[in-house]
N, C-alpha and C positions, 0 to 999 in steps of 0.2 A: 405552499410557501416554505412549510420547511426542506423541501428539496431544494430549493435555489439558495435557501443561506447554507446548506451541507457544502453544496458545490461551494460557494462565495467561500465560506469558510478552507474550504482543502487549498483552493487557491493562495487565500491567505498565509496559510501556514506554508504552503508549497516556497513561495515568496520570501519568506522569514527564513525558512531553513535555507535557500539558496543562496540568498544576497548573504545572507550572514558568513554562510560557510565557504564564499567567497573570499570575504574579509577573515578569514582565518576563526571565525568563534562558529560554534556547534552551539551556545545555550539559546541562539533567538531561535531556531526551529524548534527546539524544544520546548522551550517556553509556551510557542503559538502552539505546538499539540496539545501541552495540559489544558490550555484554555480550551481548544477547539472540544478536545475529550471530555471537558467538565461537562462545557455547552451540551455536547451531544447527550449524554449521559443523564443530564437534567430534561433533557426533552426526550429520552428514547422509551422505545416502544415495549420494549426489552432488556433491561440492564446486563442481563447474564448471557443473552446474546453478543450485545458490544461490548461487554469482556472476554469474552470468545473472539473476537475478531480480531482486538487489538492483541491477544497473544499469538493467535493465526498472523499477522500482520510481521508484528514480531521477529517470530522465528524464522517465516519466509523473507523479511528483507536480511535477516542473519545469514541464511542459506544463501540468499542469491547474490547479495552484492561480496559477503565474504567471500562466496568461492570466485568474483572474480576479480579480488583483491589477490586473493591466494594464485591465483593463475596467471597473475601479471597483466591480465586485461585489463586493467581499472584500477586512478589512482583518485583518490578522495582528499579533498581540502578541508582542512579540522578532524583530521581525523584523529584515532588514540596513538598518542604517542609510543613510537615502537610495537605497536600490536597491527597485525595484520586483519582484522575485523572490521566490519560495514561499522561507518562512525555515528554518533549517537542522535546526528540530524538527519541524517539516513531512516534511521529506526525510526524516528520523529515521521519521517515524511510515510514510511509505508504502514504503520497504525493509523495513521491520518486516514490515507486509501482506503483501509478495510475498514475504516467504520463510514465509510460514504456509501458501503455494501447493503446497510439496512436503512440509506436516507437517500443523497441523490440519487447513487446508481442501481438502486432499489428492484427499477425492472429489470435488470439485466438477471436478479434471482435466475427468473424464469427462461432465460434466454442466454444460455450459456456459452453456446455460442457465440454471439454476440460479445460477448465480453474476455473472449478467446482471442477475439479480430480489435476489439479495442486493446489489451496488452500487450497483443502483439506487435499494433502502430504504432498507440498512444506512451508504451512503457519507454519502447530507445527513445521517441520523438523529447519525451519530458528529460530527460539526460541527455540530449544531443545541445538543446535549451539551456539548463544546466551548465554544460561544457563550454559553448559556445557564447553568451548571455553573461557570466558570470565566471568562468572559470573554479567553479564549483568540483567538477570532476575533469578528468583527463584518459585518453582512451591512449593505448601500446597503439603503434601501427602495426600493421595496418586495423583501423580504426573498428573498421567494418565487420573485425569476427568478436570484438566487447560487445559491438550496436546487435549482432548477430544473437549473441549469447543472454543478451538482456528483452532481445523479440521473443526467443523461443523461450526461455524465465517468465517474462509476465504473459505470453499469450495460456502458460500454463497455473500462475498463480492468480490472475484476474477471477476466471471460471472457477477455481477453487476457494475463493472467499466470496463471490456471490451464493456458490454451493451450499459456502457455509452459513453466510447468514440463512437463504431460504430454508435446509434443515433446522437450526434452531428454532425460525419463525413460525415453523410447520409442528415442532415439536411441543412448543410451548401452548399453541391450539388446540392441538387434538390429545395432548397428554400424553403421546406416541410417535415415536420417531418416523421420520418421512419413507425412511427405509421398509419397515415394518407394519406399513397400510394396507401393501396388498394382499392380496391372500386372507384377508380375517374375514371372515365372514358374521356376520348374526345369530 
């Protein structure tokens, strides 16, 4: 059950930070993250895992949506005034993400794969949404090398915050990081 309120909830917040930064304001995605993150945080499995994730989260949506601010592929609605940086509903929305690492999207730990082929769909799909839906973001033409540059970004940070939760999850287990299982013997 609580994978379907993780999901319910990302949506939620996905929704706040959209519509809002539509209308020109960045605080309602933000807003729904602290809540989604209390929520999460109050029920997790892990605390110091989904602190982990949400700084993984973080700096990857800093990384990827900044450098395509900075490259002119991508312009953002509410974003910081005169600063060329992924805006702070942005950030909102990709902490949201990674903490659904250790609740809905939970299996994709193990199948990382799999969550290579979901970031790489599902990442331009939720900005094309965005764009189109709300006028939340805006793509340079031709369109298709932002949508291009945002497939090959999340098909590469999806698998690395399921990575990361599953090592934390793995480490807090066994006392020993996931890395360092094989080879020891008795």
């Amino acid at each position: 059950m609580r994978s379907w309120l993780s999901l319910l909830g990302y949506q939620a917040v996905w929704f706040a930070a959209v519509i809002g930064a539509g209308r020109g304001l960045a605080w309602p995605g933000v807003l729904a993250m602290l809540v989604y993150a209390a929520a999460q945080l109050l029920l997790a499995r892990n605390v110091r895992v989904d602190f982990g994730l949400m700084a993984a989260g973080l700096l990857l949506g800093f990384l990827l949506d900044g450098a395509l601010i900075r490259c002119g592929l991508a312009s953002y609605a509410a974003g910081w005034p005169g600063l060329r940086l992924a805006p702070a509903w942005v950030l909102a929305l990709w902490v949201t993400f990674a903490l659904t690492c250790s609740q809905s999207l939970r299996y994709l730990q193990s199948r990382l794969w799999l969550a290579a082929l979901l970031g790489l769909l599902g990442g331009p799909l939720a900005y094309l949404g965005a764009a189109r839906g709300w006028h939340a973001v805006s793509f340079a033409d031709p369109a298709w090398r932002g949508l291009l540059a945002l497939a090959i970004g999340w098909a590469l940070a999806t698998p690395t915050l399921a990575w990361l939760a599953r090592r934390g999850t793995t480490t807090l287990h066994t006392g020993v990081p996931h890395h360092s299982t094989r080879g020891i013997s008795a």
